[in-house]
PyMOL Python script that loads the backbone (N, CA, C, O; Angstrom):
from pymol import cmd

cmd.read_pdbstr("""\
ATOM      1  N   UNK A   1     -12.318  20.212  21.371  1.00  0.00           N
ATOM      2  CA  UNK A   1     -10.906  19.950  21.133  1.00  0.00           C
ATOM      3  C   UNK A   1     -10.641  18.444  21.039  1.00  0.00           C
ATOM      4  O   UNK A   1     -10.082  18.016  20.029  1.00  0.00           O
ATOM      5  N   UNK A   2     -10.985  17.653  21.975  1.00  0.00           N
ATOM      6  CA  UNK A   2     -11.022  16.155  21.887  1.00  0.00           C
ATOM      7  C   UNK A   2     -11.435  15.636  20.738  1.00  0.00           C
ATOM      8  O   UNK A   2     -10.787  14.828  20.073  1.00  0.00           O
ATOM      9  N   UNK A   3     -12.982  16.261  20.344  1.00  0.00           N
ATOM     10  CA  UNK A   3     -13.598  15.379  19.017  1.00  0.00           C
ATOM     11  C   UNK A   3     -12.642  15.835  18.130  1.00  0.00           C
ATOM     12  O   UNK A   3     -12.636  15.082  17.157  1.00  0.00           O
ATOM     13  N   UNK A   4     -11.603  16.972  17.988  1.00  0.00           N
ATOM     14  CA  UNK A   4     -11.026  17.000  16.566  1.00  0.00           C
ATOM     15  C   UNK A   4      -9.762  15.907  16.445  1.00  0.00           C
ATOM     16  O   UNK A   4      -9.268  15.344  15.468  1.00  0.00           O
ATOM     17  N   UNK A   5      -9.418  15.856  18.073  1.00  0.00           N
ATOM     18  CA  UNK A   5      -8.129  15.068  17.889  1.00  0.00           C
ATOM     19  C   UNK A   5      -8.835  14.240  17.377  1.00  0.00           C
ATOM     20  O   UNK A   5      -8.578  14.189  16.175  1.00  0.00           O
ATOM     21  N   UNK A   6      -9.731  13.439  17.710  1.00  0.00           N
ATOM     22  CA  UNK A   6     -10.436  11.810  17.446  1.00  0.00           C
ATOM     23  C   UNK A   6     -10.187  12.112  16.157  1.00  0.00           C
ATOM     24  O   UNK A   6      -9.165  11.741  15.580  1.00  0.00           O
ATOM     25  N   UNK A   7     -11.142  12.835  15.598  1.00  0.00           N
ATOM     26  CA  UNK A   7     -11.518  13.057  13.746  1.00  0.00           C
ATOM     27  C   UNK A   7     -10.086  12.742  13.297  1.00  0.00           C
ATOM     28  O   UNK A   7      -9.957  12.016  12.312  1.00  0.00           O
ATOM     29  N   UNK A   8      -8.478  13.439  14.216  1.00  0.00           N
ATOM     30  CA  UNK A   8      -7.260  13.536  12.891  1.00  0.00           C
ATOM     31  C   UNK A   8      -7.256  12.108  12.965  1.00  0.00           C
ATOM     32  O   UNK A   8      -7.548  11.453  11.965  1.00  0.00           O
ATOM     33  N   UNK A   9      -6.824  11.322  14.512  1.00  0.00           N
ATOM     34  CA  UNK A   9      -6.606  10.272  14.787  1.00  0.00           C
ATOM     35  C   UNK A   9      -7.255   9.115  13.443  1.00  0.00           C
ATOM     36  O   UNK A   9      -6.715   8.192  12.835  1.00  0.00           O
ATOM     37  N   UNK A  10      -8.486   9.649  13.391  1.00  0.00           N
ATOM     38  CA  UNK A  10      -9.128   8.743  12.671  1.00  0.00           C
ATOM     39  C   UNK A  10      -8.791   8.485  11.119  1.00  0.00           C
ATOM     40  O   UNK A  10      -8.887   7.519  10.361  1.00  0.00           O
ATOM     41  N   UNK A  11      -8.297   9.978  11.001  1.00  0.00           N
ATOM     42  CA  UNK A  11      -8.050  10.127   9.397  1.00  0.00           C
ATOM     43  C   UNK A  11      -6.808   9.769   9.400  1.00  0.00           C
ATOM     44  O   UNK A  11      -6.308   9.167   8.450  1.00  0.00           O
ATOM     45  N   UNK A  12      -6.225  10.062  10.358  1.00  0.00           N
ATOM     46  CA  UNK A  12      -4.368   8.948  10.024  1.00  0.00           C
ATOM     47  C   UNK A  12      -4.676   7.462  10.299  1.00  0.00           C
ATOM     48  O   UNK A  12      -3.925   6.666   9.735  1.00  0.00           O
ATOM     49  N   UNK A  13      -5.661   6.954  11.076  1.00  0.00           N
ATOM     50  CA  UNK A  13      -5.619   5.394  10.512  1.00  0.00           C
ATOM     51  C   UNK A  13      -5.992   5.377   9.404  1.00  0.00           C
ATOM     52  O   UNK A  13      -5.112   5.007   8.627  1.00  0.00           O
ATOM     53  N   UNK A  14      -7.183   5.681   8.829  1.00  0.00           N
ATOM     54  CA  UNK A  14      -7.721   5.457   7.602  1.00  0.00           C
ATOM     55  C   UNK A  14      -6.365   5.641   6.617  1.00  0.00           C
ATOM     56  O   UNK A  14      -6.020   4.777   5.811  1.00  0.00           O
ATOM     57  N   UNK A  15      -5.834   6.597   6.771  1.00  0.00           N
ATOM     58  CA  UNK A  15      -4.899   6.891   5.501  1.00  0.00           C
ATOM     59  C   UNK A  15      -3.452   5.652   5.511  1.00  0.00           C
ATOM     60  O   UNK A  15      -3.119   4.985   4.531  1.00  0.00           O
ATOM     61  N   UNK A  16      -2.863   5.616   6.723  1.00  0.00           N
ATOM     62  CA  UNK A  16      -2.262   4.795   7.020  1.00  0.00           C
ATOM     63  C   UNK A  16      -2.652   3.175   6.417  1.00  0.00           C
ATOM     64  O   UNK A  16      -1.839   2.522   5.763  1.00  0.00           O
ATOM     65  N   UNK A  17      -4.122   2.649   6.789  1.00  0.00           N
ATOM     66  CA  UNK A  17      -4.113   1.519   5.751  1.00  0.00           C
ATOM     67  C   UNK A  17      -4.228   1.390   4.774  1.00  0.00           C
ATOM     68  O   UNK A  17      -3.946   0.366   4.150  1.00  0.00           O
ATOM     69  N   UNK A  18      -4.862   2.796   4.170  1.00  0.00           N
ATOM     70  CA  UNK A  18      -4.591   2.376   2.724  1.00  0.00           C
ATOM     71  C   UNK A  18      -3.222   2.694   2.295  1.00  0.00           C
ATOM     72  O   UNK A  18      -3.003   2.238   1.173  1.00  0.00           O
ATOM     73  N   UNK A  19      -2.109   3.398   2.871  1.00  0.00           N
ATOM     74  CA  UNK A  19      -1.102   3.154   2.025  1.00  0.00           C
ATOM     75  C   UNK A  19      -0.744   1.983   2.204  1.00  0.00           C
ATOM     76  O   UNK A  19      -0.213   1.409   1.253  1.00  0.00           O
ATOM     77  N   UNK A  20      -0.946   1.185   3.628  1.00  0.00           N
ATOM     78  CA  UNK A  20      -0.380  -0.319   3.534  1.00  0.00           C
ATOM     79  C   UNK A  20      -1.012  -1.133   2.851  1.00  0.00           C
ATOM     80  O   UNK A  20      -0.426  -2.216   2.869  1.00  0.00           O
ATOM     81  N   UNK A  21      -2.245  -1.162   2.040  1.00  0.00           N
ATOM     82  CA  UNK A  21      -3.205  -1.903   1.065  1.00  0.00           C
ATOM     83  C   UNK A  21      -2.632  -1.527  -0.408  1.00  0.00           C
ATOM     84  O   UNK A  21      -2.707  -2.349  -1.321  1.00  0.00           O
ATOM     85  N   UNK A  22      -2.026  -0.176  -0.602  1.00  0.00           N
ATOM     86  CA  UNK A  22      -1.346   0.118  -2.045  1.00  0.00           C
ATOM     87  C   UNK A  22      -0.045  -0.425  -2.520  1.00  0.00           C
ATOM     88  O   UNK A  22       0.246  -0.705  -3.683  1.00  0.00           O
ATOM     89  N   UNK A  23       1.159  -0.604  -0.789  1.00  0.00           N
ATOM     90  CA  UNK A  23       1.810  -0.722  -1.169  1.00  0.00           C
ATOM     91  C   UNK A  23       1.952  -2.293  -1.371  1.00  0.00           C
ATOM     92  O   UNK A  23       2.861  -2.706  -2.091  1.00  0.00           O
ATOM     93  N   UNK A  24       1.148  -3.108  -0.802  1.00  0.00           N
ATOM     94  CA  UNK A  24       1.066  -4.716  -0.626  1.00  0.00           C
ATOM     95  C   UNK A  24       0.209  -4.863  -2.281  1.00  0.00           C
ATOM     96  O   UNK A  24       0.228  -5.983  -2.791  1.00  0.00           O
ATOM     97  N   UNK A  25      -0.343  -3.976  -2.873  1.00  0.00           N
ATOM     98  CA  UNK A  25      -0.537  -4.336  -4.450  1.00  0.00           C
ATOM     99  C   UNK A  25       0.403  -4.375  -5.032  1.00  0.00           C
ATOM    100  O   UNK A  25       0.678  -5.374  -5.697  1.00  0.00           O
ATOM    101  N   UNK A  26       1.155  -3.373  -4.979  1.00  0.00           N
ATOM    102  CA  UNK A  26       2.529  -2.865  -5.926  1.00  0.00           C
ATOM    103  C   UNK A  26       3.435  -3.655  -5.898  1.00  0.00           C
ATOM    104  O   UNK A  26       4.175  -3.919  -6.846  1.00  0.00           O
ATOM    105  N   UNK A  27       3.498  -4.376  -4.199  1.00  0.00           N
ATOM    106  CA  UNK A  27       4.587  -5.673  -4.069  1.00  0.00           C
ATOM    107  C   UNK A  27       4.110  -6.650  -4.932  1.00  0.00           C
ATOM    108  O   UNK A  27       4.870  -7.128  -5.774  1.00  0.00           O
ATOM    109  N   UNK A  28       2.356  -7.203  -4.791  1.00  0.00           N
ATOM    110  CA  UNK A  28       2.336  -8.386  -5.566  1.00  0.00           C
ATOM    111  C   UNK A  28       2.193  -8.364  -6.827  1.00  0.00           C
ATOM    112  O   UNK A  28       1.901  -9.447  -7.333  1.00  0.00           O
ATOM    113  N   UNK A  29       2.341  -7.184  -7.739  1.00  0.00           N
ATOM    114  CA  UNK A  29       1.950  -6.926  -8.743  1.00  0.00           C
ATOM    115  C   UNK A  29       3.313  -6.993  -9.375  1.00  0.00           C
ATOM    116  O   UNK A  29       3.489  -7.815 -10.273  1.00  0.00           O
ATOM    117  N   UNK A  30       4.499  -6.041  -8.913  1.00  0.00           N
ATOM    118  CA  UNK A  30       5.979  -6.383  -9.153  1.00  0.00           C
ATOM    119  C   UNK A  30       6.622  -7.749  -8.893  1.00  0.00           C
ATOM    120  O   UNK A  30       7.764  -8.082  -9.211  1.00  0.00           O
ATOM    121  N   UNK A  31       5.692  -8.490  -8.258  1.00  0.00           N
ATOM    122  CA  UNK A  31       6.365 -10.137  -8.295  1.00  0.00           C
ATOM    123  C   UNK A  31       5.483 -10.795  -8.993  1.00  0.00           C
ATOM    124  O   UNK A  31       6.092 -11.759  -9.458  1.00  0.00           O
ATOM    125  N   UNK A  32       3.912 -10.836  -9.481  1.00  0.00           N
ATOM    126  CA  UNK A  32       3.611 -11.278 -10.391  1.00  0.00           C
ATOM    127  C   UNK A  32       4.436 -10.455 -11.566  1.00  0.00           C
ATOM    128  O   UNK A  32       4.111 -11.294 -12.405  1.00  0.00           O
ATOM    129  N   UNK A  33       4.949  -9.851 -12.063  1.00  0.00           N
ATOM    130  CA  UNK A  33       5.560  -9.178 -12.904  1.00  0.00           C
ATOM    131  C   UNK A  33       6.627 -10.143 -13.326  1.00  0.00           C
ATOM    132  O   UNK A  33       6.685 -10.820 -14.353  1.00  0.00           O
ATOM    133  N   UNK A  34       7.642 -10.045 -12.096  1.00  0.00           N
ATOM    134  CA  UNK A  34       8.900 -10.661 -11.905  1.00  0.00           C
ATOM    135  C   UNK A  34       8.341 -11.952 -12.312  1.00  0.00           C
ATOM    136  O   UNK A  34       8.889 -12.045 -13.410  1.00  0.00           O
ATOM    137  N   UNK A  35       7.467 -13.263 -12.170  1.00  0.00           N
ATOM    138  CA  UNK A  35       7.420 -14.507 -12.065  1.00  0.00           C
ATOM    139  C   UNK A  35       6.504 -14.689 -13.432  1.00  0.00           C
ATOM    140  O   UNK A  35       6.078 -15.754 -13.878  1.00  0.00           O
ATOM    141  N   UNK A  36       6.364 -13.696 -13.838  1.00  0.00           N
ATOM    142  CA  UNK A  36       5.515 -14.198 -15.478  1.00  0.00           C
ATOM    143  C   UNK A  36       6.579 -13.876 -16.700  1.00  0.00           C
ATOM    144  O   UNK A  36       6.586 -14.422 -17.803  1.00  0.00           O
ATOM    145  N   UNK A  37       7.208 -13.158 -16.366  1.00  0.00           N
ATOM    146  CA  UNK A  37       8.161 -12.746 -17.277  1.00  0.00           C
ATOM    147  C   UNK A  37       9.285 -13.311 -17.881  1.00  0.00           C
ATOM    148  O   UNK A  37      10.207 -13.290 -17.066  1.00  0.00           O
ATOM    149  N   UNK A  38       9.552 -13.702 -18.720  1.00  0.00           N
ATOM    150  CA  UNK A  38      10.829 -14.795 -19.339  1.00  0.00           C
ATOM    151  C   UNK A  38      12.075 -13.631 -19.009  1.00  0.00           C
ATOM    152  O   UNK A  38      11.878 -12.421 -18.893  1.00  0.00           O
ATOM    153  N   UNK A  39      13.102 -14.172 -18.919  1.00  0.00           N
ATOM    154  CA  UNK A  39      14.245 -13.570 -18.423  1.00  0.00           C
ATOM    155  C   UNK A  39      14.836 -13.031 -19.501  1.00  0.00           C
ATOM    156  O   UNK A  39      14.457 -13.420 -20.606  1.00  0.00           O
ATOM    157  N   UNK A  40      15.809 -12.098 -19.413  1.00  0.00           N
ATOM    158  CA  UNK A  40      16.443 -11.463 -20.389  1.00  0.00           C
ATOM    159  C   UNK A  40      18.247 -12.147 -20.490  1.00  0.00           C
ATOM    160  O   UNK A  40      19.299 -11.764 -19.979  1.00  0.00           O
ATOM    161  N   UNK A  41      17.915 -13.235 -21.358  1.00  0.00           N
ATOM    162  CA  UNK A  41      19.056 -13.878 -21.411  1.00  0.00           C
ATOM    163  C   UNK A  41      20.368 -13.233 -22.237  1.00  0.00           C
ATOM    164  O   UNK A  41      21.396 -13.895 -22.377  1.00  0.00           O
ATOM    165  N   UNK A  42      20.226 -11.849 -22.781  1.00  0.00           N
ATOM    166  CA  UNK A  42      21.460 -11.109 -23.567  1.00  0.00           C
ATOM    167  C   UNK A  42      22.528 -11.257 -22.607  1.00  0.00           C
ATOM    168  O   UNK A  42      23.648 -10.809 -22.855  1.00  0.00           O
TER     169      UNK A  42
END
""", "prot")
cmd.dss("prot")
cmd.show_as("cartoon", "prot")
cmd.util.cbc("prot")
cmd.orient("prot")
């Protein structure tokens, strides 16, 4: 019973950083976005 908690435990960190590694792309990727882009002067 213990080793399974460990195993979930383990698989919610694992999963947990990678969403914080996807979403810290998406941020710098939407601000390189934002900062290369000429503005829409209409």
């Amino acid at each position: 019973m213990f080793k399974k908690l460990l195993i979930l435990a383990g698989v919610v960190a694992v999963a947990a950083v990678v969403a914080q590694k996807i979403k810290a792309s998406n941020d710098e990727r939407a601000l390189w976005h934002e900062a290369t882009t000429s503005p829409d002067l209409r």
